[in-house]
Backbone bond lengths (Angstrom), bond angles and torsions (degrees), N, CA, C in turn:
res aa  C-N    CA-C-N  psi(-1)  N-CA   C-N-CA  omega(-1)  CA-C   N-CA-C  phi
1 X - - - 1.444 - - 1.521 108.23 -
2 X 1.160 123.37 151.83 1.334 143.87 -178.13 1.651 119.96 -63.33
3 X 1.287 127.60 154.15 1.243 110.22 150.48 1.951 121.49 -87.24
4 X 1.343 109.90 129.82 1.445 128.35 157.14 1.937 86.39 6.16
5 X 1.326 105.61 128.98 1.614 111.65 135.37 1.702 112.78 -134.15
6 X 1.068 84.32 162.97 2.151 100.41 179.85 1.441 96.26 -120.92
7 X 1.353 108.88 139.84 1.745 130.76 -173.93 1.508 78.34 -165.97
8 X 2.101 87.32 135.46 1.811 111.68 174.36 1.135 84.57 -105.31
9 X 1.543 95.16 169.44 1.460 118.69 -173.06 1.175 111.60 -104.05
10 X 1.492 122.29 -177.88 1.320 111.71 152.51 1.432 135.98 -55.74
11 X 1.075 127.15 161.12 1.714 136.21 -164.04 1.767 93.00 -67.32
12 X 1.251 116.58 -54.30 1.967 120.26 -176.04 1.814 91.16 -84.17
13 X 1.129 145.34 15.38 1.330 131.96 153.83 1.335 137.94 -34.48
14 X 0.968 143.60 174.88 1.932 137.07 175.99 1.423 96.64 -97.90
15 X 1.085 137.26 -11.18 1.404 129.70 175.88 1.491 111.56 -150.18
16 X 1.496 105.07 -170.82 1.293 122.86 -155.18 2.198 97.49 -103.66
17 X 0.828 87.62 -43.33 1.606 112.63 171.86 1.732 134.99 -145.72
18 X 1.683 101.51 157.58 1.402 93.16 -174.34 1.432 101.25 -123.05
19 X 1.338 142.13 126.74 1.425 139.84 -134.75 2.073 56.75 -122.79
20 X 1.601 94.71 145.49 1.921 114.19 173.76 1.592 108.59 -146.20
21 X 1.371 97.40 110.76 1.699 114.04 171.19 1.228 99.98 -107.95
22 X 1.939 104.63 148.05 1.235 126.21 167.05 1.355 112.36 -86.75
23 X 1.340 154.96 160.22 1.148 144.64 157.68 1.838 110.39 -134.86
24 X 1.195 129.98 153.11 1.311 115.93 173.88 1.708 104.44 -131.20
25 X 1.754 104.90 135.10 1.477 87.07 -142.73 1.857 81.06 -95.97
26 X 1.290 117.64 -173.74 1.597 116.87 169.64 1.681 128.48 -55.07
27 X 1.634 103.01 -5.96 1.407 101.97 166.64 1.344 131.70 -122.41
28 X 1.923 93.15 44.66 1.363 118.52 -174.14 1.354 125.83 54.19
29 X 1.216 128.14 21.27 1.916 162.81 176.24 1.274 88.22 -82.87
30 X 1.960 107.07 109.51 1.665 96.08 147.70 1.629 104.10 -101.72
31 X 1.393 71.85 135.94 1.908 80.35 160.37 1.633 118.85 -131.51
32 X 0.935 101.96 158.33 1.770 129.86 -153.63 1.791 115.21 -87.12
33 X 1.086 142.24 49.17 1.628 144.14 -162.28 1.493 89.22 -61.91
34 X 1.520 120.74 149.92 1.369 140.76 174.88 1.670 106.78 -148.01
35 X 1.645 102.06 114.41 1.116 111.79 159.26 1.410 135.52 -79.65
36 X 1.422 141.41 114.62 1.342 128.73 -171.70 1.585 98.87 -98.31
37 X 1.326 113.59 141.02 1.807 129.03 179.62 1.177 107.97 -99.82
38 X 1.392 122.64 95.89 1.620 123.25 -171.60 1.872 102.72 -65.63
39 X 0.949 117.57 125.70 1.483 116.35 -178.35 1.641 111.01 -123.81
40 X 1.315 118.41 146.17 1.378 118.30 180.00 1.189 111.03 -88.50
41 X 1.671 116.67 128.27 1.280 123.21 -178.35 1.546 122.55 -35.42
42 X 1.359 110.13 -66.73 1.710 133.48 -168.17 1.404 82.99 -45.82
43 X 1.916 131.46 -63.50 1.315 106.91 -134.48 2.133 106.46 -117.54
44 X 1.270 93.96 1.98 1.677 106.45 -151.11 1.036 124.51 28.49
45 X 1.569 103.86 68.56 1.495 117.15 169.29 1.476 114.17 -112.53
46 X 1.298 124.21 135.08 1.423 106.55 173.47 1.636 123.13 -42.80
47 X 1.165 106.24 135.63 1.537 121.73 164.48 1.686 107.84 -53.87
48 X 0.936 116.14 -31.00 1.440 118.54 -165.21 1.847 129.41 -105.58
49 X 1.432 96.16 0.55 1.615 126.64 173.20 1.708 79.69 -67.76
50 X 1.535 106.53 160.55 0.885 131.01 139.88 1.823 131.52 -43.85
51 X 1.010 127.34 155.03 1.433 106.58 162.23 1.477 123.03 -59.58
52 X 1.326 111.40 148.44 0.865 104.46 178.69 1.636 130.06 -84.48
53 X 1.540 108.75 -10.29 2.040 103.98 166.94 1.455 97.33 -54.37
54 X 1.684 114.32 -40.89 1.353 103.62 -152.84 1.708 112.25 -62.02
55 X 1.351 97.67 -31.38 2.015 105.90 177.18 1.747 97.12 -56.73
56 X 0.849 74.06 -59.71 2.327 83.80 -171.41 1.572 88.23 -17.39
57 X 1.431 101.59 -92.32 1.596 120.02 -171.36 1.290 100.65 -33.70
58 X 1.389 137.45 -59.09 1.423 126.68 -164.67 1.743 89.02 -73.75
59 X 1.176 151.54 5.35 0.862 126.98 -178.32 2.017 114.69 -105.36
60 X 1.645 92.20 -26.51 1.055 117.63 172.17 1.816 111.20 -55.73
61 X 1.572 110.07 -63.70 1.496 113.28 -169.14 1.769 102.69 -69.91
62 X 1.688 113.04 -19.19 1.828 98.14 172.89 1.230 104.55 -63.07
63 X 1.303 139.51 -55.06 1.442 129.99 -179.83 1.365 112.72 -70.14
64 X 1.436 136.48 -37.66 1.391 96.29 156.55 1.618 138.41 -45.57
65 X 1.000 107.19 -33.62 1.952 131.54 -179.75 1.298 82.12 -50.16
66 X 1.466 122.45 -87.76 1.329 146.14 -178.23 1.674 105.37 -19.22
67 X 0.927 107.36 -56.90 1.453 105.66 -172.66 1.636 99.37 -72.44
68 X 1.448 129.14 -40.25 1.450 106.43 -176.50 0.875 116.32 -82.22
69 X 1.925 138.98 -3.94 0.970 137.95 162.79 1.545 119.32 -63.32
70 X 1.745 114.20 -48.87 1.268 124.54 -178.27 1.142 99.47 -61.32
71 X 1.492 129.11 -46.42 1.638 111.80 179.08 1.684 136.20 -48.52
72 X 2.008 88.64 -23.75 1.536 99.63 -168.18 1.608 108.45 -92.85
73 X 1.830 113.98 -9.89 1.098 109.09 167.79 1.655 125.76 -91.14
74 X 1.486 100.90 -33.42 1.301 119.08 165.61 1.889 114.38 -49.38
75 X 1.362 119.44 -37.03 1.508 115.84 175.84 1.530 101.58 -89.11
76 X 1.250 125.92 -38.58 1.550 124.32 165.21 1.522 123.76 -23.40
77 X 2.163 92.32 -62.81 1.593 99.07 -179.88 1.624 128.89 -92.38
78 X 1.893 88.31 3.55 1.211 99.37 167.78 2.006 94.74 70.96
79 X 1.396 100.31 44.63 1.510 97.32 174.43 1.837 110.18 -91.68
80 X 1.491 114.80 166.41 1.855 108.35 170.85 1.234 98.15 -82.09
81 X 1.512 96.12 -173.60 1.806 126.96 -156.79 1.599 80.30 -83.74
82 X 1.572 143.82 -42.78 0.860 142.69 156.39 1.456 140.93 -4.61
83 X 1.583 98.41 -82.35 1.296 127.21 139.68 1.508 133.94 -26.49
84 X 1.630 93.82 -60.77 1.917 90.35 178.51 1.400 104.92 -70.46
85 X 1.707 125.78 -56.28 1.149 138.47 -146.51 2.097 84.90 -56.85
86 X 1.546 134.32 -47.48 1.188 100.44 -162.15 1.742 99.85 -85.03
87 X 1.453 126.90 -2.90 0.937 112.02 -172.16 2.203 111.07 -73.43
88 X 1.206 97.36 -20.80 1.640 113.25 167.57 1.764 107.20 -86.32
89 X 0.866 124.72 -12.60 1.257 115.43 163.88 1.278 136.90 -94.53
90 X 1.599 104.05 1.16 1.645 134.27 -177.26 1.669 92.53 -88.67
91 X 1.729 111.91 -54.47 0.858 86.86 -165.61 1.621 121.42 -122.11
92 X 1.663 119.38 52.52 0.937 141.37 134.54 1.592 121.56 -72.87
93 X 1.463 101.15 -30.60 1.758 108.47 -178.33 1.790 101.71 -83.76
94 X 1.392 114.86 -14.81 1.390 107.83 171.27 1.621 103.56 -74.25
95 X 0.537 109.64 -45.79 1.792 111.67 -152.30 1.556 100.83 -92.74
96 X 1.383 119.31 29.46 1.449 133.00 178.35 1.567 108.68 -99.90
């Protein structure tokens, strides 16, 4: 099998991209599979993501997690308010 290629489409296309695998079938036939990425005009986001409030929220409760974890390592290693406060600010700026 091939490695992954990416080819855009045309500008009036059904999608945003066409993900292209090689495959070789048992009677030494390659053939060519093409994925099309339906994308919404207004935002070029996939059609097929989830919504996006719903990411927010899941993005919201990882940094809460995050924060009660950093708290439980931060009293573990016996780190300062210093210490934790940028270690939660690393990773609020990840998940931005």
């Amino acid at each position: 099998m091939a490695d992954d290629g990416f080819v855009q489409v045309a500008a009036d296309g059904a999608g945003k991209k066409v993900a292209t695998r090689e495959f070789t079938r048992d009677s030494g036939d390659v053939v060519e599979a093409q994925q099309v990425i339906p994308t919404d005009p207004d935002t070029g986001r996939p059609l097929t993501a989830p919504p996006w409030e719903a990411l927010l929220g899941l993005q919201r409760a990882m940094v809460a997690e995050l924060r009660v974890l950093t708290a439980l390592l931060a009293d573990e290693f016996r780190a300062s308010d210093r210490e934790l406060e940028q270690l939660r600010s690393y990773h609020e700026d990840q998940l931005q």
